[in-house]
Structure formats: C-alpha cells, structure tokens
C-alpha positions in Angstrom: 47.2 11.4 83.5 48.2 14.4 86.0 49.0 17.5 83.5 52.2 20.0 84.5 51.4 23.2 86.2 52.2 25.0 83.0 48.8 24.0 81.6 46.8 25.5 83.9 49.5 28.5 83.6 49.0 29.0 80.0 45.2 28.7 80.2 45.3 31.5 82.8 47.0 33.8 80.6 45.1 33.0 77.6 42.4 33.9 79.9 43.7 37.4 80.4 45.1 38.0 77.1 41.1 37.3 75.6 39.7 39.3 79.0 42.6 42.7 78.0 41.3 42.2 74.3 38.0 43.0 75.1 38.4 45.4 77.5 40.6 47.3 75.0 37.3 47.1 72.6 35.0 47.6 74.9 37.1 50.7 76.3 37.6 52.2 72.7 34.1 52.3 71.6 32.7 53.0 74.9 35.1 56.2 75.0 33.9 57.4 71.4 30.4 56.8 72.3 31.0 59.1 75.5 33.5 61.3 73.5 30.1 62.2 71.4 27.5 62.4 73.0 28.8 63.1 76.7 26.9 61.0 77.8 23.4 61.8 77.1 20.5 59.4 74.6 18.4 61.3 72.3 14.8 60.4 71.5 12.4 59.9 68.8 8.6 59.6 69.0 9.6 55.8 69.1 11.4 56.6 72.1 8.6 58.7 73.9 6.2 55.3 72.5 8.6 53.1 75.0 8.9 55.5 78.1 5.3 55.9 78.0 4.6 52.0 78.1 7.5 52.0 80.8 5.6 54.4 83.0 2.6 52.4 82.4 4.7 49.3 83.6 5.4 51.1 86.6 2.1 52.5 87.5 0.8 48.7 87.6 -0.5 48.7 84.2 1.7 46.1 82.0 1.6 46.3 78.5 -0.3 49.1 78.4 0.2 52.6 76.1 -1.8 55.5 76.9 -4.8 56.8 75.2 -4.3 60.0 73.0 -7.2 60.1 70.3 -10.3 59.7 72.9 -11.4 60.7 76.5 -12.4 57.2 77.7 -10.2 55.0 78.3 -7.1 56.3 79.5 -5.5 53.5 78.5 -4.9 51.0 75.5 -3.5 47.4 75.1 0.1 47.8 73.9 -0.2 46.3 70.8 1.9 47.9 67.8 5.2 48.0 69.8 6.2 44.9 71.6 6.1 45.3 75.0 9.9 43.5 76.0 12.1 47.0 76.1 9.9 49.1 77.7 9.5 46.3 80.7 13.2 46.5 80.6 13.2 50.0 80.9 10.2 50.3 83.5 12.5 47.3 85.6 16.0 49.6 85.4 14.0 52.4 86.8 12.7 50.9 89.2 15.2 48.4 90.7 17.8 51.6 90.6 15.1 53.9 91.9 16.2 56.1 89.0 14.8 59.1 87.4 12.7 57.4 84.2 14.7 60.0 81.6 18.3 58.4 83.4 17.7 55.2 82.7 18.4 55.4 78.8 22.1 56.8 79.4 22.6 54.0 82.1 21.1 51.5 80.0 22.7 52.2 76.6 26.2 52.1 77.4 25.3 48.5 79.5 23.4 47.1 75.8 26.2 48.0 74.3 28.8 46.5 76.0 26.6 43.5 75.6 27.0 43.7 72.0 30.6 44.0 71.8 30.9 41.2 74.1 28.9 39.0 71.8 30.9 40.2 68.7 34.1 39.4 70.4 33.1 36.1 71.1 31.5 35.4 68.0 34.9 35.8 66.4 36.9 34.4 68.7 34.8 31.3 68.0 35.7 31.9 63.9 39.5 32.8 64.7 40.3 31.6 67.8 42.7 34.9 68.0 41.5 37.6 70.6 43.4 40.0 68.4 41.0 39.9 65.7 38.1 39.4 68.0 39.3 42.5 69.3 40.1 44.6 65.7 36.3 43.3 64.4 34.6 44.3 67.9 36.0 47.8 67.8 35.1 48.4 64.1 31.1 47.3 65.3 31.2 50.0 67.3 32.5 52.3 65.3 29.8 51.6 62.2 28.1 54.6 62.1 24.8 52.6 62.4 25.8 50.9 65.8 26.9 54.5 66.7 22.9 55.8 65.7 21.1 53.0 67.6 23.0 53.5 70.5 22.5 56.9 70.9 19.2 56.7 70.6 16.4 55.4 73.1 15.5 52.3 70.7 14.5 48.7 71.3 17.1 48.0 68.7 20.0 48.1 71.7 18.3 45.2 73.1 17.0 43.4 70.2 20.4 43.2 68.4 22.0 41.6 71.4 19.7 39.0 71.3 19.6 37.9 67.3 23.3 38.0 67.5 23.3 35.9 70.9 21.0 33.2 68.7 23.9 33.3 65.9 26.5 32.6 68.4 24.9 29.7 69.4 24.1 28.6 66.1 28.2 28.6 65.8 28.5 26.4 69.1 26.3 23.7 67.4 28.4 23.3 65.1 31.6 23.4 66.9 29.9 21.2 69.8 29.1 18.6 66.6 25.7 19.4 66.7 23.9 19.2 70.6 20.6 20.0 70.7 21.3 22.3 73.3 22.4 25.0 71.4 19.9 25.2 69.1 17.9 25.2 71.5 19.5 28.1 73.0 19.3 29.7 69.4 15.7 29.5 69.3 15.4 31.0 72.7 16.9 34.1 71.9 14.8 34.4 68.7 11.7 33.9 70.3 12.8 36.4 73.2 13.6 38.5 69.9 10.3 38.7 69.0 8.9 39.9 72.1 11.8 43.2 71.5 10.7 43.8 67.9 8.2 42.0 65.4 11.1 41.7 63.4 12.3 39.1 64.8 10.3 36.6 63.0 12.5 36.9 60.3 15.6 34.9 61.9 13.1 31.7 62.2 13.0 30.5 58.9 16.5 31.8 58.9 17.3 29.6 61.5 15.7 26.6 59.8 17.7 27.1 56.5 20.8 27.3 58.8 20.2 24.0 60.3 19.8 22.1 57.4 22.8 23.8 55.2 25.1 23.8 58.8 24.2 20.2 60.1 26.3 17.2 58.4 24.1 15.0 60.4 21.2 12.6 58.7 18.2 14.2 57.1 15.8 12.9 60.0 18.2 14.4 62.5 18.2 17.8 60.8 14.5 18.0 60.2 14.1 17.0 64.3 16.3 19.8 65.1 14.6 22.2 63.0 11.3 21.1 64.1 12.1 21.2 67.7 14.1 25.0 66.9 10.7 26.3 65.2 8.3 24.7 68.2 10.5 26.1 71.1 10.5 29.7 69.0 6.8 29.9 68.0 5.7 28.4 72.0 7.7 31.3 73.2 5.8 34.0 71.4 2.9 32.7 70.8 1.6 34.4 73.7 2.5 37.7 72.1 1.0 36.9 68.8 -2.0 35.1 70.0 -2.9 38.4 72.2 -2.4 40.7 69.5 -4.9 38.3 66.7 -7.4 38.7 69.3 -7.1 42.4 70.3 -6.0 43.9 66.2 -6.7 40.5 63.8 -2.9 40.7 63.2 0.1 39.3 64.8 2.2 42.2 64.9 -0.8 44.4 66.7 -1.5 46.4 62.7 -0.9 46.4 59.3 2.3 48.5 59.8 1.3 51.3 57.6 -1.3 50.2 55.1 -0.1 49.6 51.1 2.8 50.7 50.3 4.4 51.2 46.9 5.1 47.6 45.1 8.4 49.2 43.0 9.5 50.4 46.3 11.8 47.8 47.1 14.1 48.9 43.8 14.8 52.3 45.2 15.1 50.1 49.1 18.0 48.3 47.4 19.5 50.9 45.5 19.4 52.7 49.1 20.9 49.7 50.7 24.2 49.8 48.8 24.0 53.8 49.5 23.9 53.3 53.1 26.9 50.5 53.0 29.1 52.6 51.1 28.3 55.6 52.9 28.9 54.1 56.3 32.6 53.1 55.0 33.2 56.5 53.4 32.1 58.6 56.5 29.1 60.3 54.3 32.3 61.9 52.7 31.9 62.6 49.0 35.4 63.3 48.6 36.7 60.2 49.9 34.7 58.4 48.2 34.9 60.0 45.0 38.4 59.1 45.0 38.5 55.5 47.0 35.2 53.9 45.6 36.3 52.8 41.7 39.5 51.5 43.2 38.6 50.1 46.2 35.5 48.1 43.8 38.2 47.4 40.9 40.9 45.8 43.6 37.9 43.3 45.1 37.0 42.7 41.5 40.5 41.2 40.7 40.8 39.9 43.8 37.9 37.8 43.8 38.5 37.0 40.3 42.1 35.9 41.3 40.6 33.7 44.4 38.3 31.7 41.8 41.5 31.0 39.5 43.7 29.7 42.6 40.9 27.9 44.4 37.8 28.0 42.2 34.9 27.7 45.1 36.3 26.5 47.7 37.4 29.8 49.5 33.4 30.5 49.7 32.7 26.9 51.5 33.9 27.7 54.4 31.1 28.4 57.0 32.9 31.4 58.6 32.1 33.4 55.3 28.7 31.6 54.0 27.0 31.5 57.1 26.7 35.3 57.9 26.1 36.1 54.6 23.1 33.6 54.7 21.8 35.5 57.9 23.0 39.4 56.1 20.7 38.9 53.0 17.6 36.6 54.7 17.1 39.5 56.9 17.7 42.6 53.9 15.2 40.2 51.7 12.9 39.9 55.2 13.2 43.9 55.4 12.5 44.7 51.5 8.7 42.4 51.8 8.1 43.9 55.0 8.9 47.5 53.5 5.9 47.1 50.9 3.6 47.6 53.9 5.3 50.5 54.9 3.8 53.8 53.0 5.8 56.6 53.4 8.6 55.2 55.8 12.1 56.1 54.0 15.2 53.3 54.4 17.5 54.2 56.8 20.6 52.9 58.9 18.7 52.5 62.2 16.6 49.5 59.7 20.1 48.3 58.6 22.1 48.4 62.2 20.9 44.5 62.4 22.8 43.3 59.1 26.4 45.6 59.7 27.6 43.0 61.8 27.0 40.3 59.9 28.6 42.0 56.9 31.5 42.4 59.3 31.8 38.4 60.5 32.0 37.3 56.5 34.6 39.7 56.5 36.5 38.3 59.9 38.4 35.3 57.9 40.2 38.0 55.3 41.1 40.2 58.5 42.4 37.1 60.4 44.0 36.4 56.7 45.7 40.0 56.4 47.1 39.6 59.9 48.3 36.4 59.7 51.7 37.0 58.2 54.1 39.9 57.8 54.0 39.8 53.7 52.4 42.7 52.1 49.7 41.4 49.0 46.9 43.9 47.6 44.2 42.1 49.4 46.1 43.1 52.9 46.6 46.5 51.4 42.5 46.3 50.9 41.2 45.3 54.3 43.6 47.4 56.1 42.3 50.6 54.0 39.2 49.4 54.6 39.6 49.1 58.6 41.4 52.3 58.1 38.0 53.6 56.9 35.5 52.1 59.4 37.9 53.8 62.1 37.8 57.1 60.1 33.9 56.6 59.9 33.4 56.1 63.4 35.9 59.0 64.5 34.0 61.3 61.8 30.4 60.5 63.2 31.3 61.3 66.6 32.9 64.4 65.5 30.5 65.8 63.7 27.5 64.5 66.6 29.6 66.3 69.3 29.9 69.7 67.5 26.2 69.6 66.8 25.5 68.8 70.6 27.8 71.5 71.5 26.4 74.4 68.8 22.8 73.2 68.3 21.9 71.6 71.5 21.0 68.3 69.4 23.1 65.3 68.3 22.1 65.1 64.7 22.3 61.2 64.2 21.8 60.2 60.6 18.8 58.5 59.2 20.9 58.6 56.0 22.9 60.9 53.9 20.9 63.8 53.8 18.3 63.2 56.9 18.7 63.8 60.0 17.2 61.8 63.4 14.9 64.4 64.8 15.9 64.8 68.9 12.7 65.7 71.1 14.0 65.1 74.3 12.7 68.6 76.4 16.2 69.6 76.6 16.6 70.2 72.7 15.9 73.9 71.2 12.7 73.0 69.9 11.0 70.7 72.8 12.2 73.9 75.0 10.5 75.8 72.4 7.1 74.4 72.7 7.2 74.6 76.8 8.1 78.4 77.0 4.9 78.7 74.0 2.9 76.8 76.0 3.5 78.3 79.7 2.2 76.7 83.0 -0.3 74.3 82.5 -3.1 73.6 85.7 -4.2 70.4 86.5 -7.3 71.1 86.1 -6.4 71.9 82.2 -5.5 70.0 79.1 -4.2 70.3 75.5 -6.2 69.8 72.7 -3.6 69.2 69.8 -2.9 68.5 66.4 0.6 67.5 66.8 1.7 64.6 68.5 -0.4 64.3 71.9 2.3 61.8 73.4 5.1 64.2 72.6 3.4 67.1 74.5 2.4 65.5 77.6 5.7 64.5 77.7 7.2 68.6 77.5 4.4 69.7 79.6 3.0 67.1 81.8 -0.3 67.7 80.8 -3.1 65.8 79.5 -2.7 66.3 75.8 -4.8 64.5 73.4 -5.1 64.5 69.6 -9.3 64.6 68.3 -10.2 62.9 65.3 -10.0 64.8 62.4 -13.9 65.3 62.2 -14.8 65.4 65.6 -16.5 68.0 67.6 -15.9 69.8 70.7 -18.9 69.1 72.8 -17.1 66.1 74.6 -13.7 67.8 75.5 -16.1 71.0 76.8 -18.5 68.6 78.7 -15.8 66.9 80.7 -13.1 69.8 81.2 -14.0 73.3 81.7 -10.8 74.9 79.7 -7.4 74.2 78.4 -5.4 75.1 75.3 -5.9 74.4 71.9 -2.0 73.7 70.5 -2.8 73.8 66.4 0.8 73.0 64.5 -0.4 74.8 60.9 -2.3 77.3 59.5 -5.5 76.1 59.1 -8.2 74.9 61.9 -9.1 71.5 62.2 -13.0 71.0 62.6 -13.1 70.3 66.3 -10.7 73.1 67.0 -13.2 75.9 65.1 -16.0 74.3 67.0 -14.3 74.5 70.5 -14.1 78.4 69.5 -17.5 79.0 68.0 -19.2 80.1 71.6 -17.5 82.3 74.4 -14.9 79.8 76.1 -12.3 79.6 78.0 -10.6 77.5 75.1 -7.1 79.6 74.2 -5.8 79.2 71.0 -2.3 78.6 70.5 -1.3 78.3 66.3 2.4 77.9 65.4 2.8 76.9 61.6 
C-alpha cells in the first residue's frame, strides 16, 4: 500500500514538535544552571580524588591515584574510586587539548544535557506527549539535587545518565513485547554503571526483580532473560571487581569506612523524607510551614478517594509501579550500604539518583492534570506542586549566585543546614593556604597534616601526609628541606621530631 504524502508530513512535524520540546527543556535548565553558577564547577576532595587519577590517565599511568602517606611509591592502584570518570575526564582533556581544571565546566553542562535528554524520552515513552516530556524534564533540572551534582566535579553526572539509560531500556522491552535486545542493552549500562560508581551494583538485582514483575512472558522465558541480564552485567565488571579482590580482598577496593552505627539507618530515613520535602519547599521554613499539612491532607483524601473509585487498579499500571520499584530498591540499597559508613552524614548528592524516579511515578498524574481543561483538587495539587519544584530550582540558583558573587564560593547544599565545602584554588580559603604557604622550590616539599592531595593541588608541590606515629628520619634522608603545614594546635609526632635538631624544616601552624 503507497501511504499519502501527509504521512510522512505529519511525522516530520511531530519530529520537530518533540525536537522544540526538548530544546525548550534543555534551554531552561541549561540557562538556570549558567544563571548560577556562571559558568564555573566547584570541587570537593572527591573532586581533587578524580582529577588526580585523570592526570595519572594522562601521564600514561591508567587507573592509578597518587601516593600521599609514604615516599616510595609514587603511585597506587586506583582502587576505592572506580576508575570510569576520571578516564572520561583524562579523555576530554586530552582530545580538546584543554586545560585539566576546564574540562569540568565543558563537561558538566554536556552530562547534563544527557540527562535531560534521557528524561524526556523516558516520558515520552510513558506519555507519548512531548509536552509533558518537556514540563517533567525541566522540573529534573530544577531539583535542587540535580542542581548540586551538577555543579559539582562528581562521577554522579555520569553515573546517573547511565542507570537512567538502563531504565529506559527496561521501558522499550516492554513496549518492544519483550526482545532480548533491550535488556540486554539494560544490563549494559548497569554494568558500565559500576565501573562510574560501586553503587551501581544495586540496579542488578533491581533489574532482575524488574524482569520478572514486567515480563508477561513464561516463567522459563523470564528466568533466561534475567539470567542472561545478570551474566552480561557481572562479565562486564568483573574485571573491576576481580582486580580490586586481588589488590584490597574487597570488591569495591575497601570497607568503605569501617562499622558504622546499626540504628543509623532510622535517623537515614527520617533524613530521607527531610531532604524530599526540603527539595519541594526550597529549604524554606515558611513555605513549608504553611503548604506541608495541606499539601499531605489533600494527597491523603485524594488517594483515599482513588481507592473508593478504582480500588487498586490506578497503582497497576507500570508507569507508576515500576519507578517506584527502582526509587525504594536503591533508598533500601543506600540505607545497608550506609551501616558501613561511620561518620558520613545523608545528604542530597546520595539522593540525586532516586529524584527522578520519584518524578516518573509522578509523570501519569501530570499527563492526568493536563489532559483536560476541568479544574479538580488533584490538578490544583500537582500544579502547586510543579509550581514549587520551579520555585525550588529558581531559589537554589539564587541563593548559589549571590554566594558566588559575595563569598567567592557557590554554597551547594549537602542538606538543610550543611554546606558543600568548595576547594577549588580560586575560593577564599584555597587562595588562603597559597598566599600562607608562599613559593614553593622544586627541590622542596610539604609535610602535612591536612589533606596532602588538596595541597599539591594549591601549590604544586609534593605534599604528603606521615603516619600518625612516624618519624622524620625518612622525609630528612631523601629531601634536604621543605615546610611543615600543621592544621591544629598540637604537633603530630613526626612533625616534633623533624624539629628536634637544627633544620631547615619551617613550620607553618594554622589552627
């Protein structure tokens, strides 16, 4: 059968209506991003961590970190920090012959369109309305978690691209009535996960559950495609994990942090719904003083109303289910990882995985709201609450702006009351530490008790941190001075025994 012109017509312009969508997304967030930060990425010793391994990359030393604690070697295996962003960075640097500190604020905005892309397609796949796609895309980028991340030199712009690339293929198997090929594709991108962040194990059993709750195909087929999904994961990283057993005895290159407290993951929870609210209420007490019983009250009798009309079946659909079987695998994956972690408070860079799967079960009451002209409370409800998300987004990059223009440093929130600590060399306090220090020969190095990477990085020197109960005699045997950079008011052992005879050790003490 030959099909009229007008086919091909209207599939052209659906084409560019779904092209204009995104473009006004990807245009809107980009523009608050830039509106905020003007452009520039703040770091975090995570951060310095990456562009070190980066510069190791590009010296010819792959998946290497360097060597802060001891003289000999230089260098270490990379092991506690995956080694897949830094490549990426080391790559971006080089291919653009770019300055290693540039690549961040080239890099970034790139990720980032990534994500939004993936976001728009994901629900253009669960509304088949560029519209929405386009309202739900904008209000990811304006979470003040994406808005964190993404100002920030983090493997978590790359790694959240990928898990959320895996979902979207996850959807395509179903809508492609199950191929293979797709969830194939979905266990691609979480094995290429893994190698961003150890957390990406997480989405593999997720996966797995997916499958077999998704699929209306026979058991055997289900448990062939989960098989196969789990084999083409674990042979991708294996590598990675197989490397690490041999060089740490653990997969993830430590113990990430030692014991940690067992109640812990009561107050993690509790935290949880903090951060949630928070990020809808822009941090702002007063709002949500007034907005937070009657926002809770109206989705109360809402949902209570949706049970009476429908009973259960408004929840079967998989548009809602299905991201809220990915939103609490990885929060339940994050609370038992958490018990390891001593002394590591929860904050939204931790959460900026799950926010956009909260916002896809939410997708099918936006598409809902829009669908018709007639005003009901639970329109009235997602419309204040998109109202809110904007307000959030606007407020964040407000408030980071006029802390880059008076204090020199963004300020992005770890949560209500903490604050992401900046220490690029451009911020008050990195330029601090380099007027302190003063010109440093080659010939010299830094003996610290501060964070060695952080200070080769302001000063270019060779800055290393002793053990606590170590002596001087091998930093005097092997260099003939340098500076002793002691962050408190006490000595540590090695710096008192570096003083002891007549040297050419100076001390610098800053408390």
């Amino acid at each position: 059968m030959k099909f009229p012109d007008v086919s091909c017509s209207t599939i052209h312009r659906h084409i560019l209506a779904v092209s204009a969508y995104y473009l006004i997304a990807l245009l809107a967030v980009l523009f608050l991003m830039y509106f905020a930060t003007d452009g520039r990425v703040a770091y975090t010793m995570d951060s310095l961590t990456y562009r070190d391994a980066a510069l190791n990359f590009m010296s010819g030393n792959p998946m290497q970190s360097t060597n802060v604690v001891t003289l000999f070697p230089e260098r270490q295996p990379l092991i506690v920090w995956p080694p897949a962003y830094p490549a990426i960075w080391a790559s971006a640097a080089y291919l653009g012959n770019a300055d290693i500190d540039a690549v961040p604020s080239i890099l970034n905005p790139i990720l980032l369109g990534m994500t939004l892309l993936i976001v728009f397609w994901i629900c253009l796949m669960i509304t088949r309305k560029p519209f929405i796609a386009c309202v739900v895309a904008i209000m990811s980028g304006f979470v003040p978690s994406t808005m964190t991340v993404y100002g920030h030199a983090w493997s978590e712009t790359l790694f959240i691209p990928l898990i959320l690339l895996s979902y979207a293929a996850l959807l395509r198997y179903r809508i492609s009535r199950e191929k293979f090929i797709w969830i194939a594709v979905a266990a691609i991108f979480i094995g290429l996960a893994n190698w961003v962040r150890y957390a990406g194990v997480a989405f593999l059993p997720i996966l797995v559950f997916s499958i077999f709750v998704l699929s209306g195909a026979a058991f055997g087929k289900r448990i062939m495609h989960a098989t196969g999904a789990v084999l083409l994961s674990t042979a991708l990283v294996f590598p990675l994990w197989f490397r690490n057993w041999q060089l740490s005895g653990n997969i993830s290159g430590s113990n990430r942090g030692g014991s940690g407290n067992p109640d812990q993951w009561v107050n993690d929870v509790v935290t949880i719904a903090d951060l949630f609210e928070h990020s809808l209420f822009a941090f702002d007490y007063a709002i949500r003083s007034n907005l937070e019983i009657p926002i809770l009250l109206t989705i109360v009798f809402a949902t209570i109303g949706a049970f009476r009309r429908h009973g259960t079946q408004w929840l079967r659909p998989v548009e809602i289910w299905l991201p809220i079987v990915w939103l609490t695998g990885y929060l339940l994956f994050l609370l038992y990882a958490r018990v390891a972690q001593k002394g590591v408070p929860m904050d939204l860079r931790m959460l900026a995985v799950a926010f956009p799967f909260a916002l896809f079960a939410l997708t099918p009451a936006v598409d809902a709201a829009f669908a018709n002209r007639s005003l009901n409370i639970r329109k009235i409800l997602i419309i204040l609450m998109l109202g809110l998300l904007i307000n959030s987004g606007r407020s964040e990059a407000d408030r980071v702006r006029e802390n880059y223009a008076s204090a020199g440093v963004p300020g992005w929130r770890s949560d209500y009351a903490l604050l992401f600590r900046d220490m690029r060399n451009t911020s008050p306090i990195g330029r601090a530490i380099q007027e302190a220090i003063g010109p440093i020969s080659p010939s010299e190095l830094i003996l610290t008790n501060d964070r060695a990477l952080y200070i080769r990085y302001l000063t270019g020197a060779k800055a290393y941190s002793p053990h606590y109960g170590s002596d001087c005699s091998g930093w005097e045997d092997n260099f003939g001075k340098g500076l002793l950079l002691i962050r408190s008011r006490m000595l540590p052992p090695w710096a008192i025994d570096c003083l002891k005879n007549p040297t050419q050790w100076r001390l610098l003490q800053a408390n």
